[in-house]
C-alpha positions as CSV (number, residue, x, y, z in Angstrom):
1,X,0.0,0.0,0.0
2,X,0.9,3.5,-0.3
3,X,0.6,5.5,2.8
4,X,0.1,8.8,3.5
5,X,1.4,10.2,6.9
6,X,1.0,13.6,7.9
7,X,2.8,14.9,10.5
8,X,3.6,18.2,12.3
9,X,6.6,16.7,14.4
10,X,9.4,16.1,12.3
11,X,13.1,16.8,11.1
12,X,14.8,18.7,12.4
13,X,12.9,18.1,16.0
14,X,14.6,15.6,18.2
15,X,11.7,13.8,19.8
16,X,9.5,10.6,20.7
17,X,6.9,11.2,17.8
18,X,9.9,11.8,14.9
19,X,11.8,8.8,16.3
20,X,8.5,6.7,16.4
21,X,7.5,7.8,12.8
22,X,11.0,6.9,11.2
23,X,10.6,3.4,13.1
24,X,7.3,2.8,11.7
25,X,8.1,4.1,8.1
26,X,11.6,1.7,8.0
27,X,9.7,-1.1,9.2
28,X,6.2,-0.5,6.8
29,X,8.8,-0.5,3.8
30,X,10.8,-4.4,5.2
31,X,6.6,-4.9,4.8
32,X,6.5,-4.1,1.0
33,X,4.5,-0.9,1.7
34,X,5.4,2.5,0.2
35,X,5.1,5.6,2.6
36,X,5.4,9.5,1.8
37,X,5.6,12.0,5.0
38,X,3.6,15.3,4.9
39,X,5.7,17.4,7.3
40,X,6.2,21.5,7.7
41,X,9.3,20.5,5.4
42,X,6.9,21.0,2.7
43,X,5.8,24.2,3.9
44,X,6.8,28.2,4.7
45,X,6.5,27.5,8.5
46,X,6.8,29.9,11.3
47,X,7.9,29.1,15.2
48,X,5.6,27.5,17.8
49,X,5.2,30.3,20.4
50,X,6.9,29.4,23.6
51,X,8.6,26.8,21.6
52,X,10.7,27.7,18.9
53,X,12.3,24.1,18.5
54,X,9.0,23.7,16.5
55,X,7.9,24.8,13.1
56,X,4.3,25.1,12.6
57,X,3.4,25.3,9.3
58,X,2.1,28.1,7.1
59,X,-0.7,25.6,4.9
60,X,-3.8,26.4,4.1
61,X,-6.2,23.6,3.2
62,X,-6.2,23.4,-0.3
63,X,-2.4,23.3,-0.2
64,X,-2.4,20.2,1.8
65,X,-5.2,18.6,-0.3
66,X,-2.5,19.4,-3.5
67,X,0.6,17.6,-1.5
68,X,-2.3,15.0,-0.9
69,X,-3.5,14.4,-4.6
70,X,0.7,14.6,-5.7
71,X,0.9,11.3,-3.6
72,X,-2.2,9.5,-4.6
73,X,-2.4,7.7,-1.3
74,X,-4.4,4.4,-0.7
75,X,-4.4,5.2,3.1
76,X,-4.3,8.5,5.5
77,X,-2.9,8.6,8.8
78,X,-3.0,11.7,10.7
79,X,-0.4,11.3,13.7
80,X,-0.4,14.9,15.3
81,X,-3.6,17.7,15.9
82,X,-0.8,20.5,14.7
83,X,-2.0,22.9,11.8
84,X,-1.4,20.2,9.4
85,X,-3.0,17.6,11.0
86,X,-6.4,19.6,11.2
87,X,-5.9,20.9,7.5
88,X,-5.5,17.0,6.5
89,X,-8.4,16.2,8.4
90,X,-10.5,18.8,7.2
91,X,-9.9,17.0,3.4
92,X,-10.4,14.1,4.6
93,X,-14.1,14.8,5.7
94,X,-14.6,17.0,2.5
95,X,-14.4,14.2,0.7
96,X,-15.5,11.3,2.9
97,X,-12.3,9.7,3.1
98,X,-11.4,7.4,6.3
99,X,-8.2,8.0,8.1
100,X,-6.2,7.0,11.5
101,X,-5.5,9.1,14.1
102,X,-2.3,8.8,16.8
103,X,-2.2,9.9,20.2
104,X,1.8,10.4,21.0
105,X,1.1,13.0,23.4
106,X,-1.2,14.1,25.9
107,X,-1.4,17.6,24.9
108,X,-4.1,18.8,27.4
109,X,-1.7,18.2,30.1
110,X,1.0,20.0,28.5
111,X,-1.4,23.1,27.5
112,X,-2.4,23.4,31.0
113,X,1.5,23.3,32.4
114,X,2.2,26.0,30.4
115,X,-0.6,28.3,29.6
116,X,-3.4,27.2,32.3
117,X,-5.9,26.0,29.6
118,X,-8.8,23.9,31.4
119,X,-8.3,20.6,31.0
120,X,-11.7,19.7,30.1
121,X,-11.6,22.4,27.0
122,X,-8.6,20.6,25.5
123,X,-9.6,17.6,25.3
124,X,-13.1,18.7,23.7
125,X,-11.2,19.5,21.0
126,X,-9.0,16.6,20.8
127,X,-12.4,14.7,21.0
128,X,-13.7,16.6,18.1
129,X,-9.7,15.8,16.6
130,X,-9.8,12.2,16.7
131,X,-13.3,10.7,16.9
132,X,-14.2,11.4,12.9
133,X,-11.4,9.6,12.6
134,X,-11.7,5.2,12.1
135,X,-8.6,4.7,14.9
136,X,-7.3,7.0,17.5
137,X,-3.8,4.9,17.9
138,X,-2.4,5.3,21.7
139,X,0.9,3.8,23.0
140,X,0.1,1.9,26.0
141,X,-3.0,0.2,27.4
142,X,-3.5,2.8,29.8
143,X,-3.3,5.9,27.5
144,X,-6.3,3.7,25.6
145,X,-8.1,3.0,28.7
146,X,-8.3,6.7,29.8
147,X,-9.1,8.1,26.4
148,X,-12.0,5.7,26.4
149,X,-13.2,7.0,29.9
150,X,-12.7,10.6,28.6
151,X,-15.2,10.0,25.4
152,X,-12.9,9.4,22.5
153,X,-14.5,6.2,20.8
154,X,-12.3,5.3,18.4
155,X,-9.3,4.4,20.5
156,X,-7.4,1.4,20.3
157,X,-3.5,-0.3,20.4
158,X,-0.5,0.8,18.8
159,X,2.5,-0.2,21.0
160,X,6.0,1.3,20.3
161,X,9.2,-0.5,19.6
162,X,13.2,-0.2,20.4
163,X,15.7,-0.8,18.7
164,X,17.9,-3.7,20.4
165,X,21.0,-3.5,18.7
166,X,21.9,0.0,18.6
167,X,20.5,0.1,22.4
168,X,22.4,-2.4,24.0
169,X,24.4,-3.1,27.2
170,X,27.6,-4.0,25.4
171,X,29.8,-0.8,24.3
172,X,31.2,2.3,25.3
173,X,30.9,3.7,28.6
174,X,31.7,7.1,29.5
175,X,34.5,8.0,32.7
176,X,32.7,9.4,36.1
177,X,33.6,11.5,38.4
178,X,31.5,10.0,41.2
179,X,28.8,7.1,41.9
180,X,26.1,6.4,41.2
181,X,25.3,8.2,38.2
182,X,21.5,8.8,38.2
183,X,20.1,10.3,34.2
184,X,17.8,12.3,32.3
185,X,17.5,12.4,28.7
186,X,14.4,14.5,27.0
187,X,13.4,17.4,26.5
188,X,13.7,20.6,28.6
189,X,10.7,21.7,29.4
190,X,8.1,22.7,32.0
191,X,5.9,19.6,31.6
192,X,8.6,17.5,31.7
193,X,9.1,18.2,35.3
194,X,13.3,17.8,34.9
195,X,13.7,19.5,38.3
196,X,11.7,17.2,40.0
197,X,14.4,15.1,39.5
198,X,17.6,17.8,39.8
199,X,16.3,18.9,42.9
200,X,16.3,15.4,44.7
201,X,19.0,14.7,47.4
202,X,20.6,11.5,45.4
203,X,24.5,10.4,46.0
204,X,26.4,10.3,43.8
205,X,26.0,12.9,40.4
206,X,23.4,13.5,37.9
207,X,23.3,14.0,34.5
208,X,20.9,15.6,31.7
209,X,21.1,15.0,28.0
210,X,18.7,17.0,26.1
211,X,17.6,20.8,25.4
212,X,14.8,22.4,25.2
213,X,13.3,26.1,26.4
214,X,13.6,25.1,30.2
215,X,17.6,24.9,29.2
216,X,19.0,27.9,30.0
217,X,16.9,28.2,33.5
218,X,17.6,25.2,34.7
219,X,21.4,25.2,34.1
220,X,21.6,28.2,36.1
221,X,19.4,26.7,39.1
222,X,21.2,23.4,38.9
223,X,25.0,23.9,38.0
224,X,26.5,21.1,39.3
225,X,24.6,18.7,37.4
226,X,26.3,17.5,33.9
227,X,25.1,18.6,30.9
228,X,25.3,16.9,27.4
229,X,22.9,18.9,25.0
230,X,21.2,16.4,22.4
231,X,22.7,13.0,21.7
232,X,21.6,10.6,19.1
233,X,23.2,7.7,17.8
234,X,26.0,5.6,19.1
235,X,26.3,8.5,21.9
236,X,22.6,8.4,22.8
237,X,23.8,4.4,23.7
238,X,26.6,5.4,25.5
239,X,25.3,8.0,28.0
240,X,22.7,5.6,28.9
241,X,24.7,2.5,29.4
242,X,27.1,4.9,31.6
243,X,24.8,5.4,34.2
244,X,23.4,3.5,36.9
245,X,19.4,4.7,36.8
246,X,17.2,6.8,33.9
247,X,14.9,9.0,36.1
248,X,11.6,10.1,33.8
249,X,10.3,12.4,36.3
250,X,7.1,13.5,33.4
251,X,3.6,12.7,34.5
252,X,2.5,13.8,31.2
253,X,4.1,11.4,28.4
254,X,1.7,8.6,26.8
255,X,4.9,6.4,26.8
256,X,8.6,7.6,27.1
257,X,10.5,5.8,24.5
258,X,13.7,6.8,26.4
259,X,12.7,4.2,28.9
260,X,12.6,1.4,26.7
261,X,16.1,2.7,25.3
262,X,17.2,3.1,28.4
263,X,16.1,-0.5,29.7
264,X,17.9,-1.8,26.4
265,X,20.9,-0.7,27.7
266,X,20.3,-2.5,30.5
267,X,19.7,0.7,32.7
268,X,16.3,0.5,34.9
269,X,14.4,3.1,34.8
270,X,12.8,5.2,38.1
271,X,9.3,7.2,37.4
272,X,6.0,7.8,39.5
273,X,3.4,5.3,38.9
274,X,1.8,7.1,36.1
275,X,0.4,6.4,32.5
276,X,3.4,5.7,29.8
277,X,6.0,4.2,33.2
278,X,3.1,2.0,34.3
279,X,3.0,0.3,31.3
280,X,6.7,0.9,29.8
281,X,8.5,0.0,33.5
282,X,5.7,-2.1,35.5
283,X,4.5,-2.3,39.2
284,X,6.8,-4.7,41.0
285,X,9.1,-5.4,37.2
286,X,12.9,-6.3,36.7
287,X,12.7,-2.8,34.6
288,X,12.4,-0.2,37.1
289,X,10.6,1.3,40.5
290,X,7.9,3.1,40.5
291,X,7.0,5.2,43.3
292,X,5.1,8.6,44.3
293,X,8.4,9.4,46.1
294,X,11.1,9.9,43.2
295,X,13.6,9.7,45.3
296,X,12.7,6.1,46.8
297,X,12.5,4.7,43.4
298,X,15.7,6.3,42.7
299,X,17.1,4.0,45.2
300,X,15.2,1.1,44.5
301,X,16.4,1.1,41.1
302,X,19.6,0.8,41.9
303,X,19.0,-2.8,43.3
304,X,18.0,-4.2,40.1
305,X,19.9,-6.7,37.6
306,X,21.0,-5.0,34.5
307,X,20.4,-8.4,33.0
308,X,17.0,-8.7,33.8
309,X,16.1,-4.7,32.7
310,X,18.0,-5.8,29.3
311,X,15.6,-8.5,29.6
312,X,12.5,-7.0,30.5
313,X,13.1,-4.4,27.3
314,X,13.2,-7.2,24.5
315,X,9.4,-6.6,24.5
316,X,9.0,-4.0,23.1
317,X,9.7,-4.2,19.4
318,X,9.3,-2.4,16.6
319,X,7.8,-5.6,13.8
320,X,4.9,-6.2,16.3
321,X,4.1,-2.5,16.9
322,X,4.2,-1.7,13.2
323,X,1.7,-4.6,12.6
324,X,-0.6,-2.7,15.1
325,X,-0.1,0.4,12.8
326,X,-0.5,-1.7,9.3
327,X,-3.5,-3.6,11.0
328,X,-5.3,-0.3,11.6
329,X,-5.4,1.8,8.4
330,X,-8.3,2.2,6.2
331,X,-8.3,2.2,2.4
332,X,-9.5,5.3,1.0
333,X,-13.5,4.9,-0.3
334,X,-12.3,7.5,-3.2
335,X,-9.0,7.8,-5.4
336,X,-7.4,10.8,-3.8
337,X,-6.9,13.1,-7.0
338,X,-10.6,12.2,-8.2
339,X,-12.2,14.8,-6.7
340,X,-10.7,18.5,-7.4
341,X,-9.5,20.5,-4.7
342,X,-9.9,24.0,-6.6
343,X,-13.0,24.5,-4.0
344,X,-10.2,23.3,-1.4
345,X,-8.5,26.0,-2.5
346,X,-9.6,28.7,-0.7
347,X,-10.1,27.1,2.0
């Protein structure tokens, strides 16, 4: 098939969503399946406000339904609720074509950490979003569980993968100064919650790899941590494996694919026992702690077998979530291209 994803997280952003759509497209092509990426690369695009890592694009409508038509897709997957994804929608419904939905994030929570939006206004919208859609696809059985309870009808499985060889135990390891070496690696920003985990009383040192617009504050506030800036790759391996526990101190990710990287590395993981850890890490696993104290399952981490996280991580893989994603998708009813989108145009 020929699949159509749009997308308004992508290169050059250094994230969960990018990562998991350049899994899923490398794995739908080992299928036989052809994929095209709708992304603000394909657009004049202008900075999110209070994030500037972010390009939002500049696309009316009509332009999407053009990019659209170009492609001729069979099937339409929507995976974000930026500008583009509710242009692409809006086609979509136009012309009475099905599509998928994701849910990578849960955006309400993040509106509200940063600009105070009500809760229940967001996801209104996001209900709107994602039930005229045939599949709302959400990371973890919990994530599906609560968008159920919160009215969106459509949702269903679409588990996330890691990749086991370039995440492993065995490699490089970087020289400390001091032990144990407790890590962070995401993004920098408020509803990532990163000082709940500088601010902890630990032994030992801490480290952060990432960057974001929290950055430059929290560098000041904490200045004895250590700080790597983004790492990808073979580094991204090594920084993990060099430490003793990955603290996720977020309350607001749907899963945390840096604790399934982390855990491939044979690092366990310590989180609160939220939605995305409770899932990714477990109650009571070889993985991790989990604990309402961040600080005890800090410490608790450190007791487990790096054998048995490396163990624990082998779940997740990439083949079976990508035959969640392939399982999902609709044909189009229509050829895209049959109908004209001059009275797109102006829209």
């Amino acid at each position: 098939m020929k699949i159509m994803i749009v997308t308004d997280a992508w290169e050059p952003q250094v994230n969960g969503v990018v990562r998991t759509l350049k899994m899923t497209t490398r794995h739908l092509h080992e299928m036989g399946h052809s994929t095209h990426i709708l992304s603000p690369l394909d657009f004049k695009s202008m900075p999110c406000p209070t994030y500037p890592e972010i390009s939002l694009a500049l696309a009316t409508r009509g332009a999407v339904a053009r990019h659209i038509d170009r492609v001729a897709p069979d099937c339409l997957h929507i995976a974000t609720e930026g500008p583009l994804g509710w242009a692409a929608r809006g086609v979509a419904l136009r012309r009475g074509w099905p599509f998928t939905t994701a849910y990578h994030s849960r955006f309400p929570e993040y509106v509200q950490a940063r600009v105070r939006v009500p809760l229940g206004f967001s996801y209104a919208l996001l209900r709107k979003f994602h039930n005229a859609g045939r599949a709302t696809l959400a990371p973890t059985p919990a994530i599906v569980q609560d968008l159920r309870a919160r009215g969106f009808t459509q949702a269903r499985l679409w588990s996330r993968g890691v990749n086991l060889e370039a995440f492993s135990p065995d490699g490089a390891r970087l020289e400390r100064t001091n032990s144990p070496v407790f890590l962070y690696v995401g993004r920098l920003a408020v509803e990532k919650q990163v000082h709940k985990f500088l601010e902890l009383d630990l032994p030992g040192e801490k480290w952060v790899a990432g960057t974001g617009p929290a950055e430059a504050r929290l560098k000041a506030q904490y200045p004895h941590a250590r700080w790597f800036g983004v790492l990808g790759g073979d580094d991204l391996a090594t920084v993990y494996r060099s430490a003793d526990v990955m603290v996720f101190p977020s309350v607001t990710d749907t899963f945390g694919l840096v604790m399934a990287e982390s855990m491939a590395c044979g690092t366990p993981v310590a989180a609160y026992p939220v939605p995305g850890p409770i899932d990714v890490v477990g109650r009571d696993s070889p993985g991790g702690a989990l604990d309402d104290d961040l600080r005890a399952a800090c410490l608790a981490a450190l007791a487990k077998s790096r054998d048995g996280v490396r163990r624990h991580a082998e779940q997740f893989n990439w083949p079976a979530a990508t035959r969640q994603f392939e399982q999902a998708l609709v044909r189009l009813t229509t050829q895209p291209g049959a109908t004209s989108a001059r009275s797109e145009s102006m829209a």
